[in-house]
C-alpha positions, 0 to 999 in steps of 0.5 A, spaced: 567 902 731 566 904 724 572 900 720 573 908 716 577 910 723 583 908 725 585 908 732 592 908 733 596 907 739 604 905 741 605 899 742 612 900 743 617 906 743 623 906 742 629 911 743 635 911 740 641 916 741 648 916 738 652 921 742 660 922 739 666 926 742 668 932 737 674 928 735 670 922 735 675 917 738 668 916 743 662 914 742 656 913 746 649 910 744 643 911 749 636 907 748 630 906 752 625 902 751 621 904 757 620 910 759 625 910 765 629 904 762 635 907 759 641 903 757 648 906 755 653 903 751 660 906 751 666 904 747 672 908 744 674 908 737 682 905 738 680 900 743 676 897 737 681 892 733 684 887 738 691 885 736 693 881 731 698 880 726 700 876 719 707 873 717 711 869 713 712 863 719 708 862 725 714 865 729 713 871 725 706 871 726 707 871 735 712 875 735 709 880 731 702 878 735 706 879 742 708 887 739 701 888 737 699 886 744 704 891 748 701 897 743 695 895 745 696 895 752 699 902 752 693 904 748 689 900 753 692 904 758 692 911 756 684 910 754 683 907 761 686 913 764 683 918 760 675 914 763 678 915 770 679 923 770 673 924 766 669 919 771 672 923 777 670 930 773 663 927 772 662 925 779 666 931 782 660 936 778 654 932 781 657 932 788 658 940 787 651 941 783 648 935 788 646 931 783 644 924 784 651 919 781 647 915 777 
């Protein structure tokens, strides 16, 4: 082979998606390193920051640290619930299309 032509070839390819919800609350990177191997991370924007806190005396920081916990908590809970119906949507769509639940 002549060193003026260069053959090219893949050594490796590489996808990578980010797919965000509309009020970007969600977020959904996709990447696939083999044709077929797909990888999903999924993650919510409000679930990001776990709790915590500052104050002026560790009494202060726990029981400031203790709210933060419960309004993550709620938070936690209202997001899990919203997975749990989207889930639900998503398997009832693939039941009624007869499509694979993967």
């Amino acid at each position: 082979m002549s060193e003026d032509n260069i053959q090219w070839k893949i050594s490796l390819r590489k996808t990578h998606e980010e797919i965000v919800s509309s009020d970007s609350r969600w977020s959904m990177i996709r990447n696939e390193t083999t044709p077929g191997a797909t990888e999903l991370f999924l993650s919510n924007i409000e679930l990001l920051l776990s709790p915590c806190c500052h104050g002026a005396s560790i009494i202060e920081c726990f029981e400031k640290f203790l709210v933060e916990c419960d309004r993550y908590a709620e938070k936690l809970a209202r997001v899990r619930s919203i997975a749990e119906k989207q889930l639900e949507t998503m398997r009832s769509n693939a039941r009624k299309n007869k499509e694979p639940l993967t």
